[in-house]
C-alpha positions in Angstrom: 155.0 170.1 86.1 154.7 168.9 82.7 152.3 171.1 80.7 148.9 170.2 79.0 148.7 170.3 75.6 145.2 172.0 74.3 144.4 172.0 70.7 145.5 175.2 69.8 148.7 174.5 71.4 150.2 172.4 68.3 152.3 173.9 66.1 151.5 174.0 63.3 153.1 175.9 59.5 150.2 178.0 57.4 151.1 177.8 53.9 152.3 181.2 53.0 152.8 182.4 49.2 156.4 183.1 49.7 157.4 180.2 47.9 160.6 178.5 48.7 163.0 179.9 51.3 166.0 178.1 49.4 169.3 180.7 49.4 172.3 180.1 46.6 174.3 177.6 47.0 176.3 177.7 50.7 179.2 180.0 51.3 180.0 178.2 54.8 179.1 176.4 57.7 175.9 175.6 59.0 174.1 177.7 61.6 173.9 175.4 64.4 170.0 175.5 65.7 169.4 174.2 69.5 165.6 173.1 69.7 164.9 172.8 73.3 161.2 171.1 73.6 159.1 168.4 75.2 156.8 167.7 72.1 158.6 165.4 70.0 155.9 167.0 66.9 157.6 170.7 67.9 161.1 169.3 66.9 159.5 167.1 63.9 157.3 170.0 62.0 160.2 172.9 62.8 162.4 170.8 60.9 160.3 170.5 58.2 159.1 173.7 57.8 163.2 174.3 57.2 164.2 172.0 55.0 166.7 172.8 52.6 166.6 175.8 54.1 169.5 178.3 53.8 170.4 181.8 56.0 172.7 183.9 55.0 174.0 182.3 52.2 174.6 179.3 54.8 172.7 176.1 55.7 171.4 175.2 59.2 172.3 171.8 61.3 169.8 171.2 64.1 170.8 169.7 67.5 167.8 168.7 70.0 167.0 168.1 73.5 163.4 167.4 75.4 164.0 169.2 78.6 166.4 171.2 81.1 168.3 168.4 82.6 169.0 167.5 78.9 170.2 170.6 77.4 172.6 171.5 80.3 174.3 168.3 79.8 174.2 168.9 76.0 175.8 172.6 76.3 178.8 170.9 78.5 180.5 169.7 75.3 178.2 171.7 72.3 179.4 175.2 71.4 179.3 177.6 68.8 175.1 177.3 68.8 173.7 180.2 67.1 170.2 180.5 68.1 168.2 178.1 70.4 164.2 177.9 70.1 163.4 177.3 74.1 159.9 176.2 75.3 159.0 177.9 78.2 156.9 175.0 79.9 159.1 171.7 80.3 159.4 170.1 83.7 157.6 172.9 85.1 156.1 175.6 84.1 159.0 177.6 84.4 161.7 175.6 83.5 162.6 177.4 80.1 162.9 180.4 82.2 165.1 179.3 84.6 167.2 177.2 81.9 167.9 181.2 80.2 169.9 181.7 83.2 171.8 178.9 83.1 172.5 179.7 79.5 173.8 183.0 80.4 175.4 182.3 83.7 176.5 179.5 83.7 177.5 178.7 80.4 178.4 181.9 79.4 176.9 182.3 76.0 176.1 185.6 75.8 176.2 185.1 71.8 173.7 182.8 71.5 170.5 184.4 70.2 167.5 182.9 72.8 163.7 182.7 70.9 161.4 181.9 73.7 158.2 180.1 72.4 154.9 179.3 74.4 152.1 177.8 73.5 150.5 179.5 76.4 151.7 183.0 77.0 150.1 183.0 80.4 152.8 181.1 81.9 155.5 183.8 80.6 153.9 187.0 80.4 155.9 188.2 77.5 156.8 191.9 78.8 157.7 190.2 82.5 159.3 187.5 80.1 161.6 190.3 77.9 161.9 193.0 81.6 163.4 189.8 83.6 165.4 187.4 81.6 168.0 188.0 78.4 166.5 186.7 75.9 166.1 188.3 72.7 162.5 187.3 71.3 159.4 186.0 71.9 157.0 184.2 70.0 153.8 182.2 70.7 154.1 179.2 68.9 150.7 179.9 66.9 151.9 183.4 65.4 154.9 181.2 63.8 154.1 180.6 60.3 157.1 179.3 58.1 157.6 182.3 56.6 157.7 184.3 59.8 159.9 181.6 61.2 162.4 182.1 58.6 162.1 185.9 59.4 162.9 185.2 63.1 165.5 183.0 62.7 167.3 185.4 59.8 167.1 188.2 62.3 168.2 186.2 65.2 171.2 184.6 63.0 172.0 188.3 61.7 172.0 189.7 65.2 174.7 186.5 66.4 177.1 187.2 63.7 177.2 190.9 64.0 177.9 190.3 67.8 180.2 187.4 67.5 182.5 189.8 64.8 182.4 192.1 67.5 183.5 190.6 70.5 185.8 188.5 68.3 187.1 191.3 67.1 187.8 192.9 70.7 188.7 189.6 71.8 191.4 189.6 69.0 192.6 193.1 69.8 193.2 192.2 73.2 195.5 189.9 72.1 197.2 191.6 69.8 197.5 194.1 72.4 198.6 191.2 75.0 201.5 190.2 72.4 202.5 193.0 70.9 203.9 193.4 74.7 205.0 190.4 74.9 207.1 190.6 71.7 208.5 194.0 72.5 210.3 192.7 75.5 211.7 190.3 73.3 215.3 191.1 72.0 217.5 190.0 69.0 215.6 189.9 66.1 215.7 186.8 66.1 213.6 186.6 69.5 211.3 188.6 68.4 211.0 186.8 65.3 210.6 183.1 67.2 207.6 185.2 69.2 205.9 186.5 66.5 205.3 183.1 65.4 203.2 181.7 68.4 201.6 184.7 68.8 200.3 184.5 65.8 199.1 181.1 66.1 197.6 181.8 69.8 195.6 184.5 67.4 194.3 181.5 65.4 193.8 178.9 67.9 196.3 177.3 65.7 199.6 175.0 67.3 203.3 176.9 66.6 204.1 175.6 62.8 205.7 177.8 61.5 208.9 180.1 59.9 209.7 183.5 59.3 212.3 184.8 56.3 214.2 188.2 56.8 215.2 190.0 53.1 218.6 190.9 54.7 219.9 192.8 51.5 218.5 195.5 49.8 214.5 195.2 48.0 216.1 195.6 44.8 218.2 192.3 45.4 217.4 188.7 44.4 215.3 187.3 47.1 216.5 183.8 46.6 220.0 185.3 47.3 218.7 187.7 50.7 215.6 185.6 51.8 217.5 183.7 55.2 214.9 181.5 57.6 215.3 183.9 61.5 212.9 182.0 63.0 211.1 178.8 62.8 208.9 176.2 64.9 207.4 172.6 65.1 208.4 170.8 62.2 210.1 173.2 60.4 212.0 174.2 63.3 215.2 172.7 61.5 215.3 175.3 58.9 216.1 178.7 60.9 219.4 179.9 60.0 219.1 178.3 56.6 218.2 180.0 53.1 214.8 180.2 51.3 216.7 177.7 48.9 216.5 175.0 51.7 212.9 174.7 51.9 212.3 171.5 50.3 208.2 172.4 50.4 207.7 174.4 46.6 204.7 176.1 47.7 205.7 177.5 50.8 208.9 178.5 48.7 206.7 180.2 46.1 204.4 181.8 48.8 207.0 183.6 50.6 208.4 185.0 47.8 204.8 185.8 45.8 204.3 187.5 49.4 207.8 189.6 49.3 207.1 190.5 45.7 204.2 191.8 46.4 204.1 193.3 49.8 200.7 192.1 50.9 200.0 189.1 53.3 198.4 185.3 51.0 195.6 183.8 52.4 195.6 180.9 49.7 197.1 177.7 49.9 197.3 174.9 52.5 199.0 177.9 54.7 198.7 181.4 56.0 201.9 183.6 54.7 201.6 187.1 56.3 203.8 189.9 55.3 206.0 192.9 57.5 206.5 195.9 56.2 210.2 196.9 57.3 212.9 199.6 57.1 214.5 199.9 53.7 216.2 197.1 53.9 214.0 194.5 56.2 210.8 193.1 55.1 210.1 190.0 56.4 207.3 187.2 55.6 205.7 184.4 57.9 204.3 181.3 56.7 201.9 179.5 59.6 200.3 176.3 58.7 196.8 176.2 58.6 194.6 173.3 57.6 190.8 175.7 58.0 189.9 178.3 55.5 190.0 181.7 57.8 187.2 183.9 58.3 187.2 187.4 57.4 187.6 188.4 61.0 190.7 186.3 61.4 192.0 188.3 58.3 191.4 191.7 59.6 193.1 190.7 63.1 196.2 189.4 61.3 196.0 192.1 59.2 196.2 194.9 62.0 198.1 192.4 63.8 201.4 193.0 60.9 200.4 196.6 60.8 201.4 196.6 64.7 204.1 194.7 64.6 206.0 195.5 61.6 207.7 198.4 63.7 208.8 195.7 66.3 210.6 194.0 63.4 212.6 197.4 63.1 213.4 198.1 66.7 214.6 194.5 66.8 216.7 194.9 64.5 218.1 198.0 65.9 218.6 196.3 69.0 220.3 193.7 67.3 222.8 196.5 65.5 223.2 198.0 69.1 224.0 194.5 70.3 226.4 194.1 67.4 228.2 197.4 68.4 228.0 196.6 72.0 229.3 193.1 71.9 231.3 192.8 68.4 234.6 194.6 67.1 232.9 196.4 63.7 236.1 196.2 62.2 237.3 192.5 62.6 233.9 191.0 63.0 235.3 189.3 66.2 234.0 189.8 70.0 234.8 192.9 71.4 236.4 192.9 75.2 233.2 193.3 76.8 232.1 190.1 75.3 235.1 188.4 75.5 235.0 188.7 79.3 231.9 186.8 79.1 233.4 184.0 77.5 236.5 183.9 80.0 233.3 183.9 82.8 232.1 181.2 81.0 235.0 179.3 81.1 235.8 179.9 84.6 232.9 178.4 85.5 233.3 175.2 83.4 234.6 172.0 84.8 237.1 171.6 82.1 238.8 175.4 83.0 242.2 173.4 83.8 242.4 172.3 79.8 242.0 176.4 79.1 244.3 178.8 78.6 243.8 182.5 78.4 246.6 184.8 75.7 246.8 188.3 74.8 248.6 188.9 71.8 249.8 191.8 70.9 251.6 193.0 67.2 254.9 194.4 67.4 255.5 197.7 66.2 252.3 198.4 64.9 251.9 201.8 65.6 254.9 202.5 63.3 253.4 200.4 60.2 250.4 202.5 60.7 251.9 206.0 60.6 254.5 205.1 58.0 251.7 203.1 55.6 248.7 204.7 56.6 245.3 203.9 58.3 243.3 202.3 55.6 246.4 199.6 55.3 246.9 199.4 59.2 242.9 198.6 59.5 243.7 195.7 56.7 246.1 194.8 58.6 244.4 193.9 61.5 241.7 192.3 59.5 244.5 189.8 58.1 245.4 189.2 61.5 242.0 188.2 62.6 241.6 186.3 59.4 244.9 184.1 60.2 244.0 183.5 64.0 240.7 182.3 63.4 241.5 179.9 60.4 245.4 179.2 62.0 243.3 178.5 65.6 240.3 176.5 64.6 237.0 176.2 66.0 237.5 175.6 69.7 239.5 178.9 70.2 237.6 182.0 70.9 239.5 185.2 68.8 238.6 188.2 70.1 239.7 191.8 69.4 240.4 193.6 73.0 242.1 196.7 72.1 243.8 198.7 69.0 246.3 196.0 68.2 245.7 193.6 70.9 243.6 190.6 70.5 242.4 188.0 72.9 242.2 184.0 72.5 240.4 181.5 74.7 240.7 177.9 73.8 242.0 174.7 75.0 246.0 174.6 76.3 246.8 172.1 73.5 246.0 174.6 71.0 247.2 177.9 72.1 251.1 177.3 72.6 253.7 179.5 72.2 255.1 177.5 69.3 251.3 177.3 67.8 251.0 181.3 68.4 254.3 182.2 66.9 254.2 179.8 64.4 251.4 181.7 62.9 253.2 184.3 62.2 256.4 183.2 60.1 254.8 183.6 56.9 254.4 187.4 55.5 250.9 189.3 55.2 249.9 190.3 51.7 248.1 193.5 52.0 247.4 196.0 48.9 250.0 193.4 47.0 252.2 194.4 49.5 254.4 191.4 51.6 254.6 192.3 55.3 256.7 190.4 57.8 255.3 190.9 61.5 255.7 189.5 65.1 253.7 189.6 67.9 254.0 189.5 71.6 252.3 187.5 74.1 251.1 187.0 77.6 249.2 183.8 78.5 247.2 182.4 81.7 246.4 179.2 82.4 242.6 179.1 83.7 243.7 176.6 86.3 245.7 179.7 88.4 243.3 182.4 87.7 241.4 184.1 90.2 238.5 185.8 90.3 236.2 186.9 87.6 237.2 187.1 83.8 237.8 190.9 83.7 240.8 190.2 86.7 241.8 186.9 84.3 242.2 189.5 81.5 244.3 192.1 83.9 246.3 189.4 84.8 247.6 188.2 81.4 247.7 191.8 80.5 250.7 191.6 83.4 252.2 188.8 81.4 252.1 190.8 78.4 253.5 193.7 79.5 256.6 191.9 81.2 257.3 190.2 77.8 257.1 193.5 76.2 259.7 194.6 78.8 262.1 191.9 78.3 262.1 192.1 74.4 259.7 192.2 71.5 258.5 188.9 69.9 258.5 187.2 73.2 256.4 184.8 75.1 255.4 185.5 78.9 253.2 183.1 81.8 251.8 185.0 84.2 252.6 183.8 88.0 251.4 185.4 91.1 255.0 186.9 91.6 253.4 189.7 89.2 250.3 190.5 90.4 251.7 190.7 93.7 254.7 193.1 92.4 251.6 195.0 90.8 249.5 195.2 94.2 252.8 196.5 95.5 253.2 199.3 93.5 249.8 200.6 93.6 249.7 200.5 97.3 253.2 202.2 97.0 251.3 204.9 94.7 248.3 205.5 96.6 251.0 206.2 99.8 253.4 208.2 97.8 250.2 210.8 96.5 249.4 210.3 100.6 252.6 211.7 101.7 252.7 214.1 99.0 249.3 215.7 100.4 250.6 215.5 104.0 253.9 217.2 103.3 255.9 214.2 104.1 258.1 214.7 100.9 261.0 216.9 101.7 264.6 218.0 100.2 268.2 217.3 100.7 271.3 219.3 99.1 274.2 217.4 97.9 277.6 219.6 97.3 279.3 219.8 93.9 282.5 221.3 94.2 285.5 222.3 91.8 288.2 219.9 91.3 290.5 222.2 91.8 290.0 223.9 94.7 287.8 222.0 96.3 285.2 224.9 96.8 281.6 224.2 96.9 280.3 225.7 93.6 276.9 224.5 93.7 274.0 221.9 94.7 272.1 219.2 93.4 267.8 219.2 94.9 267.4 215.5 95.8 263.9 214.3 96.7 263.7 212.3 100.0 260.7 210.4 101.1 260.2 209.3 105.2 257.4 206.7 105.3 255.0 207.0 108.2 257.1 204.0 110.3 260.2 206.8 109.5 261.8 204.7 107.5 263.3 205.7 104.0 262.0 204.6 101.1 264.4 204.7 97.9 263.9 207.5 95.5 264.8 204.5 92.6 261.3 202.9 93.7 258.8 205.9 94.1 260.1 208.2 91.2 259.3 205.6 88.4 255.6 205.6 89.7 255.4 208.9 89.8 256.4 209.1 86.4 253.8 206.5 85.1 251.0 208.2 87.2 252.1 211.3 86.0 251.9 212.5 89.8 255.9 214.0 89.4 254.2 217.1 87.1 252.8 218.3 90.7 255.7 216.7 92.7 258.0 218.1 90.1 256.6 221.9 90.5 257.1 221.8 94.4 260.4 220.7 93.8 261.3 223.4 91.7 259.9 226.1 93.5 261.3 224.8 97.2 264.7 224.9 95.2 264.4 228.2 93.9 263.6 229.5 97.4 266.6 227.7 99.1 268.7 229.3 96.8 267.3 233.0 97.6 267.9 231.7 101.2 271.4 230.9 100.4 272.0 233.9 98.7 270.7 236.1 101.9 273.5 233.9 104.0 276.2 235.3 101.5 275.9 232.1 99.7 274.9 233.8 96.1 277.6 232.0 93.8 276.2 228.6 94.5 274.2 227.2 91.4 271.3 225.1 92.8 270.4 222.3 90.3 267.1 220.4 90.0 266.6 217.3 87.7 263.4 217.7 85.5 261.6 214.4 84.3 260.4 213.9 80.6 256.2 214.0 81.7 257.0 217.1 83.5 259.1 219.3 81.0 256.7 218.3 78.2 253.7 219.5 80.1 252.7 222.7 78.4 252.7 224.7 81.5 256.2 224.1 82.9 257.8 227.1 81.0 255.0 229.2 83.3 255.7 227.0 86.2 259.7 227.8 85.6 258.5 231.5 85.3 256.5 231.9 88.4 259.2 230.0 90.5 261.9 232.5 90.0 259.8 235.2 89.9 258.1 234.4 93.7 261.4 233.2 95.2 263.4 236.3 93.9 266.1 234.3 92.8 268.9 235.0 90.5 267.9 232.6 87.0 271.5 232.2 86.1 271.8 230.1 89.6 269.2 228.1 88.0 270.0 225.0 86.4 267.9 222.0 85.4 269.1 218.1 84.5 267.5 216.6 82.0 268.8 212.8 81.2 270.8 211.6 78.3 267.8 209.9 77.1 265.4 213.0 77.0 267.8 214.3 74.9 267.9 211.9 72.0 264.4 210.7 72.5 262.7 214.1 72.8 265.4 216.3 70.7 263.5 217.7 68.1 260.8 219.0 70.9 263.8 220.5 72.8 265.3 222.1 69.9 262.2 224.0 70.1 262.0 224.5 74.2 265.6 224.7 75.2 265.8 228.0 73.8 262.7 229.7 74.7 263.2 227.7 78.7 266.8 229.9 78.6 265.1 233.1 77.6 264.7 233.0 81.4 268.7 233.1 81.8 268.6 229.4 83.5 271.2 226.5 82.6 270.6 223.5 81.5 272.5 220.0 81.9 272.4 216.6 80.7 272.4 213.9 83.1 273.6 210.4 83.7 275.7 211.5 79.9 277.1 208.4 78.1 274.9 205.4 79.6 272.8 206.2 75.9 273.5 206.8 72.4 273.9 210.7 72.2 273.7 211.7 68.3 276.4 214.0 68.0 275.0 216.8 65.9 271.9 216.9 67.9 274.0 217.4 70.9 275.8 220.1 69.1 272.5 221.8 68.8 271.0 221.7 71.8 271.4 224.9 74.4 272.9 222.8 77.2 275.6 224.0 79.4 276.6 221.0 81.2 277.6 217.4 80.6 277.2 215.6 84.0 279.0 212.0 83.9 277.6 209.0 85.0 278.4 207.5 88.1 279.0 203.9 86.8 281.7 205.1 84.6 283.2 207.1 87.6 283.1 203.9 89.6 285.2 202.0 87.2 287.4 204.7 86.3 290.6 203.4 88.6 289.8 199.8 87.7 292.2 199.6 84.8 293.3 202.1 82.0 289.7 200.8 80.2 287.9 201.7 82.7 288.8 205.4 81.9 288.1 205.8 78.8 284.7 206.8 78.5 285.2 209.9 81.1 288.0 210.8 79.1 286.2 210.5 76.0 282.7 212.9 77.3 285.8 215.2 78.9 287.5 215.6 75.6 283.9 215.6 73.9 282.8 218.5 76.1 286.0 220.5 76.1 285.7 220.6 72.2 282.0 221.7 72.4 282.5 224.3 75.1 281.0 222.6 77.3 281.3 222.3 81.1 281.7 218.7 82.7 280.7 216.9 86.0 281.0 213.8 87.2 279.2 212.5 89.9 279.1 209.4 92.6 282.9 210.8 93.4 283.7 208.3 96.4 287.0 208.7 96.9 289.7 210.4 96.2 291.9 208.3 93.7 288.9 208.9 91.7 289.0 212.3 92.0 292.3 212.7 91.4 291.8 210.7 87.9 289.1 213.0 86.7 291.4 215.9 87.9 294.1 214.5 85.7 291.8 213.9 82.8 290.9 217.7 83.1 287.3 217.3 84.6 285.9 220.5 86.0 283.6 220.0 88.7 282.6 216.9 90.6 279.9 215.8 93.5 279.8 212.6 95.6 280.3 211.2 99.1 283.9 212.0 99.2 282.9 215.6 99.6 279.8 215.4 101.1 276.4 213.1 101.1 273.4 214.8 100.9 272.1 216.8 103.8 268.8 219.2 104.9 268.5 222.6 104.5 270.3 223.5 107.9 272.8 221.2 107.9 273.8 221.9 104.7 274.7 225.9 105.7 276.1 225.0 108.5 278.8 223.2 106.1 278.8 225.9 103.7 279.9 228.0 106.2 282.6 225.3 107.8 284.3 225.1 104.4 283.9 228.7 103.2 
């Protein structure tokens, strides 16, 4: 219904004696004014009455519309419309009513201050009016002088900033809020750098242009010599990784370092350069482009938003120090093992693997250089090392530091030769203005045979490596599969061997040694047999080495010790009390600090006499460990137990060490006893340890005696005692009384 205008319903502006409503010149943009009426005059006299009129230090645009229809399709595309003057009686009489629901709904501008004005207040009683809609004034269009207008509108405009800072401001926090948790799961500083930068120009309502510059050094230090771009987007994304001196751009230049210098965020300028308080050591300034002047409500957001995320600049970077330790060798700078695993993954799973080969390389004799020169030079050392591999190798090789003085190269097959890896290493190190000759020793793996992941890749050149170490230092090894299935061998041999050590399936055999002589037995040697679950033997040659290396023989070693000590009681209590009972003794177990208490507790359970006691140690325990059994020997014999050195002459016994060790016994090797009829050479070395031991008062037996022109040479060369299959093999407990007895 359209309404009736009476006379009294034009509006109409009483001179007041205000005078001019003009404010100072404008601070901002205009108030946007909706004025939703029928009356063309309405729209016509408001917009005189405001001429030239200014609120808030700011002018006022007016936008119009002539009924409902029109102003919902106006507000489809129109926002940011601070107040809107509605007529209550358009279409129908409630139209303007129904249209502030629409507004509020629909639209959802709850900002937007609504002035209802009637030029008939019957139609919109104006305490129903105020109970049942939102709208925030009411006014009959005669009460509306210009002056009482302008005091409207300045309370309604008042009223719509004052909201709009609020909710902008909660609607900022939210998203500082929202991004602050989205940067913190951000990692690498340089991530969280790259975030900080949308973030801050989803704040805005701004696209990503962008950079950020970390002060790596020190404050005190030259920015233009610390200042390094970590993060940067849209068109200046070509500048991360690149220093402040790149930035061809002057004022961005000068902003970021006015910023940094003075440790507040600019606002000036074509840009917005915001500044992060950091550790001692960090502070970091970001540059956004912005082409709009920002609002003070913008300012305060960014300003809490770099209060809240200055800390995430400092956990980043800790989590980019722990990624450093974590993933990088501190002293060499190169990838550590963990994260040179990844790159042998990586390369595993490349179509090109087959051009790739994987090398361990390991420096010869380092450990000496680093005791004999120190620490500080060995650390240099290794740094020249690294230095020299990655210049030597190029850029297609992956260095890596895997372990003390054992580094790791990836890289294509072409590059990482043996001649290409040794080569680098025929000219001397200068270190501390010393020249230092060194070689290395390496294992390599062509990608093409490896198996697996890249932590089985690295155990399997590791194989190769340690068989060139075997064969001889300076070498150059391949891995094949040969290895790793000698390797599986042995560990499944292992796990069986600590099996039938924890099922009792070890047991001993005694093998006679008699005297030359006479041919009477005069003591026994404890051998350690092994029956496998299928009954078959397996060689004491294969099993004792691993138990060596596992370290399993210091338990296998004590049982062994105090079986023998109880045989020999045994023996004794069959009238068998001369016969010495000897038990070899391996280096890991005599050096184990609670062997002399193990020796101890033996005789002292089994009641044996210690003198009957002897333990073999081998020539090579001697020379290698002499200085620790200079200091041993003596206190083990305390006990009154004999000791022997086995398998004597196959080393290089020093002669005056020999002539200080406690030993009672040199026991010759059974090579030299098998050669010893051969031809007058082949005697010579018995006849030498014979002559050597008769001048040191020292007793001598040879063993692996098979026959008796044997024994008749040592006899004639004046050996003492002898043991071997000629006299009789090894044999269990039982058996072997039974022939004590038969040859009594």
């Amino acid at each position: 219904m359209t309404e009736h205008k009476q006379p009294d319903d034009e509006l109409t502006f009483i001179d007041d004696d205000s005078g001019t409503l003009a404010s100072p010149a404008s601070q901002g943009p205009a108030w946007r004014i909706l004025i939703v009426d029928d009356d063309p005059d309405v729209h016509t006299t408001t917009l005189l009455a405001l001429r030239k009129t200014q609120i808030l230090n700011r002018p006022l645009t007016f936008l119009h519309t002539y009924s409902g229809s029109q102003t919902r399709e106006l507000l489809q595309h129109e926002k940011n419309i601070a107040v809107i003057l509605l007529d209550v009686v358009m279409e129908t009489e409630d139209s303007g009513l129904r249209l502030v629901k629409t507004i509020r709904d629909d639209f959802g501008m709850e900002d937007t201050r609504i002035i209802l004005r009637t030029g008939q207040p019957g139609y919109a009683p104006e305490i129903d009016a105020i109970r049942d809609y939102d709208i925030n004034d009411y006014k009959t269009k005669s009460e509306l002088t210009r002056n009482k207008l302008f005091t409207t509108l300045t309370s309604a405009i008042r009223s719509y900033e004052q909201i709009r800072t609020i909710n902008a401001s909660r609607r900022g926090l939210d998203i500082i809020v929202h991004a602050s948790a989205e940067l913190m799961a951000l990692h690498g500083i340089r991530n969280f750098a790259a975030g900080v930068i949308t973030q801050i120009a989803a704040l805005l309502g701004l696209p990503p242009e962008g950079l950020i510059c970390a002060q790596e050094g020190g404050r005190d230090e030259n920015p233009e010599d610390s200042l390094q771009v970590i993060a940067a987007a849209g068109r200046y994304a070509d500048l991360i990784n690149q220093p402040l001196a790149s930035i061809d751009n002057p004022a961005i230049a000068s902003s970021i370092k006015r910023c940094l210098a003075k440790r507040h965020s600019l606002f000036d300028g074509t840009g917005t350069t915001l500044f992060f308080q950091g550790s001692a050591h960090h502070d970091v300034a970001a540059y956004v482009e912005s082409t709009v002047a920002l609002s003070d409500i913008d300012r305060r957001l960014l300003e809490v938003f770099c209060s809240n995320i200055a800390v995430g600049f400092d956990n980043a970077a800790l989590f980019s120090k722990l990624h450093s330790f974590a993933y990088y060798d501190q002293l060499s700078r190169l990838p550590n093992r963990n994260h040179f695993i990844a790159h042998i993954d990586h390369s595993l799973a490349s179509p090109r693997r087959a051009d790739k080969v994987l090398a361990l390389l390991d420096i010869d004799h380092f450990a000496e250089t680093n005791d004999a020169l120190g620490h500080q030079f060995g650390d240099r050392m290794l740094q020249a090392v690294a230095s020299r591999l990655k210049s030597g190798l190029g850029a297609h090789v992956v260095v890596a530091r895997v372990a003390g003085d054992t580094f790791g190269l990836l890289g294509p097959s072409v590059e990482l030769t043996p001649s290409n890896l040794l080569g680098l290493f025929q000219e001397p190190f200068v270190i501390d203005g010393q020249e230092l000759m060194t070689s290395v020793t390496c294992g390599l793996l062509r990608l093409s045979e490896a198996e697996g992941d890249g932590g089985e890749a690295l155990k399997d050149v590791n194989i190769a490596l340690k068989r060139a170490k075997q064969r001889s230092r300076g070498e150059v090894n391949y891995f094949n599969h040969e290895m790793s299935v000698e390797i599986q061998e042995r560990v499944k041999l292992l796990q069986a061997l600590r099996q039938a050590f924890d099922n009792e399936r070890l047991f001993l055999v005694y093998q006679p040694q008699v005297d030359l002589v006479t041919g009477k037995a005069i003591g026994v040697e404890a051998l350690i047999r092994w029956r496998g679950e299928d009954g078959k033997f397996i060689a004491p040659d294969r099993f004792i080495p691993l138990a060596e290396h596992s370290g399993l023989i210091v338990s296998i070693g004590e049982w062994v010790l105090r079986v023998a000590c109880h045989y020999q009681a045994k023996l004794t209590q069959q009238g068998f009390g001369h016969i010495r009972m000897a038990v070899n003794v391996a280096v890991p177990q005599f050096r184990h600090p609670r062997f002399p208490f193990v020796l101890r507790r033996a005789i002292q359970d089994s009641g044996v006499d210690p003198s009957k006691i002897e333990l073999e140690i081998t020539e090579s325990m001697a020379m290698e460990e002499a200085d620790f059994l200079l200091q041993t020997l003596d206190k083990l014999k305390e006990t009154g137990i004999s000791v022997a050195v086995d398998d004597f002459g196959t080393g290089f016994s020093s002669l005056s060490y020999l002539q200080k060790l406690s030993v009672d016994r040199l026991k010759i090797d059974r090579a030299f006893v098998n050669e010893i009829t051969d031809s007058r050479r082949g005697a010579q070395i018995p006849e030498m340890v014979i002559q050597l031991g008769r001048r040191l008062g020292l007793q001598i037996i040879a063993e692996g005696v098979e026959d008796k022109a044997q024994a008749d040479t040592l006899i004639g060369l004046g050996c003492q005692e002898a043991q071997g299959f000629y006299y009789a093999r090894p044999m269990e407990p039982d058996p072997l009384l039974d022939w004590l007895k038969a040859n009594r």
